[in-house]
mmCIF file of the N, C-alpha and C atoms, coordinates in Angstrom:
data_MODEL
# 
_entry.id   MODEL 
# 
loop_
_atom_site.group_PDB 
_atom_site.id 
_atom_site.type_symbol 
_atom_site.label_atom_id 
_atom_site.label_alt_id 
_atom_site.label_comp_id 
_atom_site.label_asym_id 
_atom_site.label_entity_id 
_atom_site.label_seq_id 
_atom_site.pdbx_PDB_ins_code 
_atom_site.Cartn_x 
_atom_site.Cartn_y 
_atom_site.Cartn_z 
_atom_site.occupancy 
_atom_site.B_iso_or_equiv 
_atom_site.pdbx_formal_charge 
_atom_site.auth_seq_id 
_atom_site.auth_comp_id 
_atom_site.auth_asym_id 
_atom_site.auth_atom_id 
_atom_site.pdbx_PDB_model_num 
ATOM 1   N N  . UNK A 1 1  ? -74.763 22.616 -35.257 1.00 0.00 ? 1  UNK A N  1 
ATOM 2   C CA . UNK A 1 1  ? -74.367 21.753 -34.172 1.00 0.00 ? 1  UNK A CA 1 
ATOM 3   C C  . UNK A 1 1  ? -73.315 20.774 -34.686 1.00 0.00 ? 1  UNK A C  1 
ATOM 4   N N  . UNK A 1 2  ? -72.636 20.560 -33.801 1.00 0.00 ? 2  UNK A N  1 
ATOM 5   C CA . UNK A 1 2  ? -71.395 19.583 -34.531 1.00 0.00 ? 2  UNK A CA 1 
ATOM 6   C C  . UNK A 1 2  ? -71.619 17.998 -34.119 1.00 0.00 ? 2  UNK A C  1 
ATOM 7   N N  . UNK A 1 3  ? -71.124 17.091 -35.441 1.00 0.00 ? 3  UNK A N  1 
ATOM 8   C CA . UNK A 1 3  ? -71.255 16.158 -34.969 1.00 0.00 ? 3  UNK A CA 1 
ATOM 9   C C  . UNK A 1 3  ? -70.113 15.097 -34.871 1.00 0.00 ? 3  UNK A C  1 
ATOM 10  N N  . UNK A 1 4  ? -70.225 14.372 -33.916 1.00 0.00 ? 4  UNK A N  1 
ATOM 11  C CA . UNK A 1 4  ? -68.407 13.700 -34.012 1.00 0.00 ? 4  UNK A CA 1 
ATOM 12  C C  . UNK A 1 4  ? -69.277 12.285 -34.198 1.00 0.00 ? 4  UNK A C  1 
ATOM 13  N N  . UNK A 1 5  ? -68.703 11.669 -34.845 1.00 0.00 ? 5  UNK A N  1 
ATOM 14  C CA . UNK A 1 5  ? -68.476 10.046 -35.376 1.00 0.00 ? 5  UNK A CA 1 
ATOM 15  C C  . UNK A 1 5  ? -67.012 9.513  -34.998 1.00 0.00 ? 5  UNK A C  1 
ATOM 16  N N  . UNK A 1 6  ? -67.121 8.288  -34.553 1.00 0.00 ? 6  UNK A N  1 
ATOM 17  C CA . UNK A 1 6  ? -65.713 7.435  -34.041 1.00 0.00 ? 6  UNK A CA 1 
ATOM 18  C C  . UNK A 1 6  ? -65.576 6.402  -35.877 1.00 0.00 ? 6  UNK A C  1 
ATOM 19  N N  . UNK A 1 7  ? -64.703 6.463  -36.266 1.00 0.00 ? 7  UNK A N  1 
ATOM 20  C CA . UNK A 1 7  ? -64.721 6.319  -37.667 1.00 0.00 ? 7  UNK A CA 1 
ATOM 21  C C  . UNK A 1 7  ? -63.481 4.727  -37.790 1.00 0.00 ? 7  UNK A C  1 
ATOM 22  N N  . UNK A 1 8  ? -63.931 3.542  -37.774 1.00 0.00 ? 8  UNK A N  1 
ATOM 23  C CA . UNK A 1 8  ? -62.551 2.838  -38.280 1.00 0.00 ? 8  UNK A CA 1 
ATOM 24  C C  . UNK A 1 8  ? -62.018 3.042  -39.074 1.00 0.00 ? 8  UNK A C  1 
ATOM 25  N N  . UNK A 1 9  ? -61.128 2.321  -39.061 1.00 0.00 ? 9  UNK A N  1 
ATOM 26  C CA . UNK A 1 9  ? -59.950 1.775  -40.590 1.00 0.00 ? 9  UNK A CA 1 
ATOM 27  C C  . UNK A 1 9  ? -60.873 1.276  -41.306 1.00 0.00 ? 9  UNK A C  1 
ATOM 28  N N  . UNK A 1 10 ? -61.820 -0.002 -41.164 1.00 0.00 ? 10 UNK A N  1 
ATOM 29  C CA . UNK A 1 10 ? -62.566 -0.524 -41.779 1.00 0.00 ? 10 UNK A CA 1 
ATOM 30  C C  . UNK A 1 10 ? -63.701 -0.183 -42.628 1.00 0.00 ? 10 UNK A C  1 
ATOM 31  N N  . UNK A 1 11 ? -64.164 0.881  -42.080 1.00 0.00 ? 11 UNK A N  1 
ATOM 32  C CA . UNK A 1 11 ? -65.342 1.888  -42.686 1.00 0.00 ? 11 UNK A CA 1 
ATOM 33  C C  . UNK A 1 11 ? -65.343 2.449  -43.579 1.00 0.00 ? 11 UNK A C  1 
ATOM 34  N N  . UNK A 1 12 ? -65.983 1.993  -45.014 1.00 0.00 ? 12 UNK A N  1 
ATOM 35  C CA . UNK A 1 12 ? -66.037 3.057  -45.539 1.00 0.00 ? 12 UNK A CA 1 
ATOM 36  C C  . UNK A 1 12 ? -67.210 3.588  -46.119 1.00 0.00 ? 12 UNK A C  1 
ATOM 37  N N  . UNK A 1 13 ? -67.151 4.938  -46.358 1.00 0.00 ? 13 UNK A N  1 
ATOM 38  C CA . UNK A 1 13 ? -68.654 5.605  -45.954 1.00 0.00 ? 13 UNK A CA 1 
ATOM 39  C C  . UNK A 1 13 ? -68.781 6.236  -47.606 1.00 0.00 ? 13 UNK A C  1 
ATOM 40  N N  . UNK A 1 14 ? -70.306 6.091  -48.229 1.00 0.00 ? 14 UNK A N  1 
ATOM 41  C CA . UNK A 1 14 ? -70.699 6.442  -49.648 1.00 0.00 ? 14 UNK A CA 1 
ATOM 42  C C  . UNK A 1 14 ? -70.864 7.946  -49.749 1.00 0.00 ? 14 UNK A C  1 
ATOM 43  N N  . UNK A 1 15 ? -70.481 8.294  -50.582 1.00 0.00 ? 15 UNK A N  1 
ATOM 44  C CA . UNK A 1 15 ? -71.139 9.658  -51.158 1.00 0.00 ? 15 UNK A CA 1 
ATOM 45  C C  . UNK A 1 15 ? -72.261 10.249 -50.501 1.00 0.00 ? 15 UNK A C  1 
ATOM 46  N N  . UNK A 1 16 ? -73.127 9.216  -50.537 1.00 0.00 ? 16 UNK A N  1 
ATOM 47  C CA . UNK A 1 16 ? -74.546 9.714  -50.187 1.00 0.00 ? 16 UNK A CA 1 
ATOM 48  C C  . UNK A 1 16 ? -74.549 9.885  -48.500 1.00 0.00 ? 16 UNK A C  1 
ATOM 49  N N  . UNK A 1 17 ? -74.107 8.911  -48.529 1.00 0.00 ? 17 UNK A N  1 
ATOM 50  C CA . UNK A 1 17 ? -73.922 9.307  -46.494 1.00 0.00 ? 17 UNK A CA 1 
ATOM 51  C C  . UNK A 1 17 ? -73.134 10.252 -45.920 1.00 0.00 ? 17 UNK A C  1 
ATOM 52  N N  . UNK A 1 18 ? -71.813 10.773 -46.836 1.00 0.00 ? 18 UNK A N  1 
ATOM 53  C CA . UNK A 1 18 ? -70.862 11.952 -46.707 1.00 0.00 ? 18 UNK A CA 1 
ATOM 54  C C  . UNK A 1 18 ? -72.157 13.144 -47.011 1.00 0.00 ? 18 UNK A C  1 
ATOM 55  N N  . UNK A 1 19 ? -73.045 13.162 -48.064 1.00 0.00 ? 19 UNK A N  1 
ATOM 56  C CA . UNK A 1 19 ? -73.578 14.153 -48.221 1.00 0.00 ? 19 UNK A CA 1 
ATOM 57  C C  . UNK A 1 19 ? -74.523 14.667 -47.118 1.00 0.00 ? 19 UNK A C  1 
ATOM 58  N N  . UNK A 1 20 ? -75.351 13.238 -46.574 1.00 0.00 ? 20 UNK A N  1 
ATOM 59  C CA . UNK A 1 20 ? -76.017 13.720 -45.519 1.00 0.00 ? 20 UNK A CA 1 
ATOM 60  C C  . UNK A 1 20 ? -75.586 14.204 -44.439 1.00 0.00 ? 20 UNK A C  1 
ATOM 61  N N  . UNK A 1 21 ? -73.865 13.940 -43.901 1.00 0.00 ? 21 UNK A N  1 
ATOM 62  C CA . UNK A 1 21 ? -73.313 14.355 -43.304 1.00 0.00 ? 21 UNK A CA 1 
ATOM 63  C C  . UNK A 1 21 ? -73.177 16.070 -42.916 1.00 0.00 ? 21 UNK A C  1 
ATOM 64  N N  . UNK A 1 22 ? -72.619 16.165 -44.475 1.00 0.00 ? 22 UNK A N  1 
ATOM 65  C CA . UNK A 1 22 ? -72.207 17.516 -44.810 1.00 0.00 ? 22 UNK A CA 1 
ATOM 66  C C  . UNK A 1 22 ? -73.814 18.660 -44.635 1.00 0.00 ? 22 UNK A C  1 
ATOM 67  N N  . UNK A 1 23 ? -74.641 17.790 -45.215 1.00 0.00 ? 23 UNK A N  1 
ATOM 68  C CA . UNK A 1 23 ? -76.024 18.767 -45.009 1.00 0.00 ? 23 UNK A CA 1 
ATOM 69  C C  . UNK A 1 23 ? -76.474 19.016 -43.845 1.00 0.00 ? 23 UNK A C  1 
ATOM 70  N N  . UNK A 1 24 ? -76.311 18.572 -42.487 1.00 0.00 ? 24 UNK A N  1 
ATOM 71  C CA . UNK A 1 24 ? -76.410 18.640 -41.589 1.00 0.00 ? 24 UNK A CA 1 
ATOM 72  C C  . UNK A 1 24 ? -75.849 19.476 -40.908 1.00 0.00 ? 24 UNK A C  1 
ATOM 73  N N  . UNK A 1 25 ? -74.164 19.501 -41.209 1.00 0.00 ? 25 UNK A N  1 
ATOM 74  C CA . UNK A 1 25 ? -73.423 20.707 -40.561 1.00 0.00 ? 25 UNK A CA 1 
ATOM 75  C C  . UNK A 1 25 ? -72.337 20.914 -41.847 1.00 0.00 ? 25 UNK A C  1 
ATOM 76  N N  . UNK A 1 26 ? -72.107 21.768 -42.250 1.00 0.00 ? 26 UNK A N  1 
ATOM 77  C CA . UNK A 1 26 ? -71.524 21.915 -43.113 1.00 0.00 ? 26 UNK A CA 1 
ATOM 78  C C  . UNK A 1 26 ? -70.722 23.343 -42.806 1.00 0.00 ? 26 UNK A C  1 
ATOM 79  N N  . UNK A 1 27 ? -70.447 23.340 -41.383 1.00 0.00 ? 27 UNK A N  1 
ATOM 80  C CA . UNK A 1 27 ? -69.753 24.453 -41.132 1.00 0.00 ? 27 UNK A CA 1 
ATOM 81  C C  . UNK A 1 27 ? -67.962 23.875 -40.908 1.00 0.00 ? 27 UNK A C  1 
ATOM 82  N N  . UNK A 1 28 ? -67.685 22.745 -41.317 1.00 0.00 ? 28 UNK A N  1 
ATOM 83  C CA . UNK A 1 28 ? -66.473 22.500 -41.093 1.00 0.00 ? 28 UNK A CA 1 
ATOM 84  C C  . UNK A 1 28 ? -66.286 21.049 -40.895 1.00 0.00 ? 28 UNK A C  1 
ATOM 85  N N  . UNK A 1 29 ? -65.195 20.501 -40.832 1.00 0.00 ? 29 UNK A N  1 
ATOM 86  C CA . UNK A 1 29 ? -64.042 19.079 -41.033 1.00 0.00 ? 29 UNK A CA 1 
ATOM 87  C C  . UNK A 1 29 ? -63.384 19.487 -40.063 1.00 0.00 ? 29 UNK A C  1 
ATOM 88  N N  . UNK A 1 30 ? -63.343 18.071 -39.240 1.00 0.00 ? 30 UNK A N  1 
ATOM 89  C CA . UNK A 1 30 ? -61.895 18.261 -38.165 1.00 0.00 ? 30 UNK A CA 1 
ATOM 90  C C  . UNK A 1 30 ? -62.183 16.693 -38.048 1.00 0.00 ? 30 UNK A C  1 
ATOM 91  N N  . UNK A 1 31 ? -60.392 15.954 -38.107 1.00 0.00 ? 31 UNK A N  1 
ATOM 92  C CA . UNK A 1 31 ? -60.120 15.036 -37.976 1.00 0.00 ? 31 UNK A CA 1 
ATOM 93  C C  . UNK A 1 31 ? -59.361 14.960 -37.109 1.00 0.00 ? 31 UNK A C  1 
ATOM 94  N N  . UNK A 1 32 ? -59.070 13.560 -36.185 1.00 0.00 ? 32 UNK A N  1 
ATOM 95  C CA . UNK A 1 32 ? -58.118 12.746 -35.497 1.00 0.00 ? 32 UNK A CA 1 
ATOM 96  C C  . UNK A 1 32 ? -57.803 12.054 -35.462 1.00 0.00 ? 32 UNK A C  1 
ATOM 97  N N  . UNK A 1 33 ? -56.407 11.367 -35.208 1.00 0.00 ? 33 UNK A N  1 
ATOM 98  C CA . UNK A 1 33 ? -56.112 9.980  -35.211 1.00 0.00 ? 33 UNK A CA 1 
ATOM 99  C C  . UNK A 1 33 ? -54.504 10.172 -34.536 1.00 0.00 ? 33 UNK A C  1 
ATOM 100 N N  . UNK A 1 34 ? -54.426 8.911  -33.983 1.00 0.00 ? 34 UNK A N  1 
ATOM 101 C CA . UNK A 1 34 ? -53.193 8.487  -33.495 1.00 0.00 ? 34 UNK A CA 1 
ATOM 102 C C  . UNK A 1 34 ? -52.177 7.766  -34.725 1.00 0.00 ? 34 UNK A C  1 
ATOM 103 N N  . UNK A 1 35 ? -51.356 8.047  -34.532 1.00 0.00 ? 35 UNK A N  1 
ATOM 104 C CA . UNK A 1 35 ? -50.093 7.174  -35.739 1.00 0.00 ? 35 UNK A CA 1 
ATOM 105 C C  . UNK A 1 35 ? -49.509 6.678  -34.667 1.00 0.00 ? 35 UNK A C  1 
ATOM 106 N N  . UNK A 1 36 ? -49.512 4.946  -34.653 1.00 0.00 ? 36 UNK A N  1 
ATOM 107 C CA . UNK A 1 36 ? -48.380 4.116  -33.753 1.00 0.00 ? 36 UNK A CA 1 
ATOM 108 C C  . UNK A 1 36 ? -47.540 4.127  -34.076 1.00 0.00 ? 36 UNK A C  1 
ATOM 109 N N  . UNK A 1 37 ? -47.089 4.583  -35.522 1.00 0.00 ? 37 UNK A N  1 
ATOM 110 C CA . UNK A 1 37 ? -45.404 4.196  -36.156 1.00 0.00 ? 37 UNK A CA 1 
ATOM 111 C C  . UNK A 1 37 ? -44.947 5.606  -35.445 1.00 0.00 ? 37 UNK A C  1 
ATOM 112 N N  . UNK A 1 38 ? -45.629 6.778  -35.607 1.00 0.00 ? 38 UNK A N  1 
ATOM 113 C CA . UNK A 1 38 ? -44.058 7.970  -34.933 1.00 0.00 ? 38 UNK A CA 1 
ATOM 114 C C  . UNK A 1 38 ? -44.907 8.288  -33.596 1.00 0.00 ? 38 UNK A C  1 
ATOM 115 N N  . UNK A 1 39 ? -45.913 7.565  -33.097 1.00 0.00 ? 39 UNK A N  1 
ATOM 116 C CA . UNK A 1 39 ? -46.628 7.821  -31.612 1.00 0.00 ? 39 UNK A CA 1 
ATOM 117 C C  . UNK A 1 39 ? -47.049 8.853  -31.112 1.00 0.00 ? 39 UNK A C  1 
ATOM 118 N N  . UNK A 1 40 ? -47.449 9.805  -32.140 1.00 0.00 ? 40 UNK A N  1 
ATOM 119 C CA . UNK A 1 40 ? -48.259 10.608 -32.074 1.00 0.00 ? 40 UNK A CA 1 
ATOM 120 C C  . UNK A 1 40 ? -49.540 11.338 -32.176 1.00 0.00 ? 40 UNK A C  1 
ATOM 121 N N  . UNK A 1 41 ? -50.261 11.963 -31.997 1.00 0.00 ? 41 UNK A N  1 
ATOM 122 C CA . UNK A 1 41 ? -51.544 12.107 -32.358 1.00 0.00 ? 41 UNK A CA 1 
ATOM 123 C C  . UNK A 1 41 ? -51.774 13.965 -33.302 1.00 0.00 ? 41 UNK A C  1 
ATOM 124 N N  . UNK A 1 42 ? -52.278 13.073 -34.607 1.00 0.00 ? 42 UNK A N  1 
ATOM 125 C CA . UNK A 1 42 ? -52.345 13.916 -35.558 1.00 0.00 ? 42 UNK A CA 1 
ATOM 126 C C  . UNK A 1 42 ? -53.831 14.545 -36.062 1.00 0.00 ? 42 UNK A C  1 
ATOM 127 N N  . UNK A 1 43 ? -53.807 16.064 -36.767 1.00 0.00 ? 43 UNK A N  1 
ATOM 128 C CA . UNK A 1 43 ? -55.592 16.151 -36.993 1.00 0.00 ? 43 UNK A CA 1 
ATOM 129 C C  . UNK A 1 43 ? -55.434 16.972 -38.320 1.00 0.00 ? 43 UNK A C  1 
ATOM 130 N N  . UNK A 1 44 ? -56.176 17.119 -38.506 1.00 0.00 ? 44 UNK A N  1 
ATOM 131 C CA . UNK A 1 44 ? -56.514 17.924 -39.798 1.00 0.00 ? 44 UNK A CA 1 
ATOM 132 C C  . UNK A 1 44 ? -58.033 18.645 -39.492 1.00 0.00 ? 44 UNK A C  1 
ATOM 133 N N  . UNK A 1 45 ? -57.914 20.411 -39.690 1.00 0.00 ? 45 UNK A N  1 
ATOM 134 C CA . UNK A 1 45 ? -59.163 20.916 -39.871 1.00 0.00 ? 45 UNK A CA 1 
ATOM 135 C C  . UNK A 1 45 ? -59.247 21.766 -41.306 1.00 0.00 ? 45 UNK A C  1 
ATOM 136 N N  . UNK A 1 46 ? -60.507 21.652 -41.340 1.00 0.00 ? 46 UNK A N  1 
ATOM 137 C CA . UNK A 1 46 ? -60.665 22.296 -42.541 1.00 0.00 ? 46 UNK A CA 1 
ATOM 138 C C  . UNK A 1 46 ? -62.068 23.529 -42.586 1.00 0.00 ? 46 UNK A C  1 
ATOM 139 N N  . UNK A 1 47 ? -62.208 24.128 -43.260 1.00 0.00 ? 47 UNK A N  1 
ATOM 140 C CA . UNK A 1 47 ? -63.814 24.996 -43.621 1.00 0.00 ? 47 UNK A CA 1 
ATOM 141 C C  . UNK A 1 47 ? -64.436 24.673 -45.063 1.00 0.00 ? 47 UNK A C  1 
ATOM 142 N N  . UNK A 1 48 ? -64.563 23.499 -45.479 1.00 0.00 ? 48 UNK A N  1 
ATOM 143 C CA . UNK A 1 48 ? -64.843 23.442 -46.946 1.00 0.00 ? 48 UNK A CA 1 
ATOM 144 C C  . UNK A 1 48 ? -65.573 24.243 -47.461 1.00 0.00 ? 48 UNK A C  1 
ATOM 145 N N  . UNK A 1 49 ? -65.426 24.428 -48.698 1.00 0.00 ? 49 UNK A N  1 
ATOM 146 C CA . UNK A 1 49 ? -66.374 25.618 -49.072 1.00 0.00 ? 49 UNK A CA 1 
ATOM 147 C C  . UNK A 1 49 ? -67.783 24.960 -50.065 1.00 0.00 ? 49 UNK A C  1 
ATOM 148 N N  . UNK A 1 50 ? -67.462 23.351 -49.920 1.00 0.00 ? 50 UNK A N  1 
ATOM 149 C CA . UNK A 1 50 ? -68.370 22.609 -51.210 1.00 0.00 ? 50 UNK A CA 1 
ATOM 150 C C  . UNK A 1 50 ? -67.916 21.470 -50.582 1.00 0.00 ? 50 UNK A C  1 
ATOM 151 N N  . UNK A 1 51 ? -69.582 20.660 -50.899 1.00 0.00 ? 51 UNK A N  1 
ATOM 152 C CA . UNK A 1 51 ? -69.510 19.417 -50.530 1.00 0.00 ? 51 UNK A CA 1 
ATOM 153 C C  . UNK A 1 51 ? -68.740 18.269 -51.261 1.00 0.00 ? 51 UNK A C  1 
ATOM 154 N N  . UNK A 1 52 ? -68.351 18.606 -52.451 1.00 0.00 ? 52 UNK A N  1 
ATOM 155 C CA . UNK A 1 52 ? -66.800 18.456 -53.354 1.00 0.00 ? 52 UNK A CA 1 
ATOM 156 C C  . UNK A 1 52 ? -66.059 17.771 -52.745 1.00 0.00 ? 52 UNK A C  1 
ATOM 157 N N  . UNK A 1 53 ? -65.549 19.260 -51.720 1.00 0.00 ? 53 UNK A N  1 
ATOM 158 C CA . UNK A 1 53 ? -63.951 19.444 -50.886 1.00 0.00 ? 53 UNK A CA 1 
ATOM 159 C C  . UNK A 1 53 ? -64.323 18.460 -49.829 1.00 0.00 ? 53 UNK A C  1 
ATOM 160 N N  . UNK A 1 54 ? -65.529 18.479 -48.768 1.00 0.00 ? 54 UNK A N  1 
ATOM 161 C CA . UNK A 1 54 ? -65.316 18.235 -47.600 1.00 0.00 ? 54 UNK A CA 1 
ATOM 162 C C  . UNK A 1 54 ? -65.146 16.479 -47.856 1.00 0.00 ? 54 UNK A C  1 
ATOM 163 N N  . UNK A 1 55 ? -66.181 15.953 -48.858 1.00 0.00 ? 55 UNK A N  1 
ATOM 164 C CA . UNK A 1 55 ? -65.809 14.982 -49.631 1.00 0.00 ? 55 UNK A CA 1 
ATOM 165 C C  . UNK A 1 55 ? -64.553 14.301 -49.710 1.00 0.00 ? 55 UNK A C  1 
ATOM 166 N N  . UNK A 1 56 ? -63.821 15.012 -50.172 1.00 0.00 ? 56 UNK A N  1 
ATOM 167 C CA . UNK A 1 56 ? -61.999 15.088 -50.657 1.00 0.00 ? 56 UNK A CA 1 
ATOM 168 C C  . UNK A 1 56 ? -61.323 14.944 -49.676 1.00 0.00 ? 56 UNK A C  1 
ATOM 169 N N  . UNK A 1 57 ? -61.811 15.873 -48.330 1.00 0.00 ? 57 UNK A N  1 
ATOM 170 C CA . UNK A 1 57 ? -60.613 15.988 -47.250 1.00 0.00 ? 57 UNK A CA 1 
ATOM 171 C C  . UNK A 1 57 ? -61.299 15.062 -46.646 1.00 0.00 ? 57 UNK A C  1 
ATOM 172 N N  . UNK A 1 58 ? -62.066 14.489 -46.860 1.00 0.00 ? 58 UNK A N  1 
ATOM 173 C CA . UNK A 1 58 ? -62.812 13.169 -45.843 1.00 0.00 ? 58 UNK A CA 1 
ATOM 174 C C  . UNK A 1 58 ? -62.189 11.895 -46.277 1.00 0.00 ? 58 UNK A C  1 
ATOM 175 N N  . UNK A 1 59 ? -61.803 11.765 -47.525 1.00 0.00 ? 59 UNK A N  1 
ATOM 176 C CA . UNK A 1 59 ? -61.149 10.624 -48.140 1.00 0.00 ? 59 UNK A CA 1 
ATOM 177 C C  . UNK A 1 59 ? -60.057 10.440 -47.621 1.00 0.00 ? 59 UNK A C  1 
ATOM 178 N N  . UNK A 1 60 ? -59.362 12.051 -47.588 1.00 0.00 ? 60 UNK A N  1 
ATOM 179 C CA . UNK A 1 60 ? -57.744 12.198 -47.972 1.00 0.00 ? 60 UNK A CA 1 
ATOM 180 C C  . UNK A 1 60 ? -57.226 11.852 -46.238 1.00 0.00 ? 60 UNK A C  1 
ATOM 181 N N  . UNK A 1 61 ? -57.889 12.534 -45.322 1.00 0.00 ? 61 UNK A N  1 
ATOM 182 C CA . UNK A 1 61 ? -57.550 12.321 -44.034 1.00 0.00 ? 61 UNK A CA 1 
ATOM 183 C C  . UNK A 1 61 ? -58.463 11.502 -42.617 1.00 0.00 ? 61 UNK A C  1 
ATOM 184 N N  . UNK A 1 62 ? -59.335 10.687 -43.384 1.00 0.00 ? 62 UNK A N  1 
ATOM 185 C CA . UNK A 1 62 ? -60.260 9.669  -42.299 1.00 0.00 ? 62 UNK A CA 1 
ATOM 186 C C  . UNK A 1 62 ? -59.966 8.739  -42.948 1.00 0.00 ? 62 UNK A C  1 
ATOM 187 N N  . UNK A 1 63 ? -60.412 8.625  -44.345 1.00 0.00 ? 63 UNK A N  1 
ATOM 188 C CA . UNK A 1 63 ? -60.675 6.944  -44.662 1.00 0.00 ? 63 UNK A CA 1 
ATOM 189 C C  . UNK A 1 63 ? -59.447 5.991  -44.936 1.00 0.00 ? 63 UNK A C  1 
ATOM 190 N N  . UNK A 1 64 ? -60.017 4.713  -44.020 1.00 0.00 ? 64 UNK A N  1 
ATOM 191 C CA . UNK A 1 64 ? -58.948 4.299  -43.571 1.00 0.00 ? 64 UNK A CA 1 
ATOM 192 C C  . UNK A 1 64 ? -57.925 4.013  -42.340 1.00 0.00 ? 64 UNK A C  1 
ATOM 193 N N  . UNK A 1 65 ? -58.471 5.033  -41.737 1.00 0.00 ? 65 UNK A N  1 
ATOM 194 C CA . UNK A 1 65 ? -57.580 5.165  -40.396 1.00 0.00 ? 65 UNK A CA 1 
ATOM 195 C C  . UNK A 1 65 ? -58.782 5.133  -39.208 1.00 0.00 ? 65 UNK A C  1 
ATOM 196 N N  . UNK A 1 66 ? -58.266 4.670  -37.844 1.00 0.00 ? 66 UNK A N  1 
ATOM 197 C CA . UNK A 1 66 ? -59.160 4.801  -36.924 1.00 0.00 ? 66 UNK A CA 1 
ATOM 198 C C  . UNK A 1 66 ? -59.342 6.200  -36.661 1.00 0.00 ? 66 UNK A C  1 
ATOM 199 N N  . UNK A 1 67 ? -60.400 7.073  -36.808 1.00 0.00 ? 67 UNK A N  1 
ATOM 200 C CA . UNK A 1 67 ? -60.519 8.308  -36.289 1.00 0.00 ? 67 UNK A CA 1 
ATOM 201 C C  . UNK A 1 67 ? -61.185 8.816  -34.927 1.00 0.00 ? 67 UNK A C  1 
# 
């Protein structure tokens, strides 16, 4: 079952809570967010293959940004 979280800029989320994340559904990453500087709305999906990666692409394309 998939789960969506509304994610701030402000948030940032531990290992351990990414893991429980990932154990739950671990069939995939999909991000969103708006960029006000070129006013568009951008995403990133992924299929991680390890809670490693999904880890990684959770850093690389949520944290930080309103998602």
């Amino acid at each position: 079952m998939c789960l969506l979280m509304e994610i701030k800029a402000t948030n940032v989320f531990s290992d351990k809570f990414l893991t429980s994340v990932y154990n739950r559904n671990s069939d995939g990453l999909g991000v969103a967010w708006f960029d006000a500087a070129d006013g568009k709305l951008h995403y990133y999906k992924s299929l991680p293959r390890t809670l490693a990666e999904a880890i990684a692409d959770f850093r690389k394309y949520a944290e930080g940004k309103d998602c």
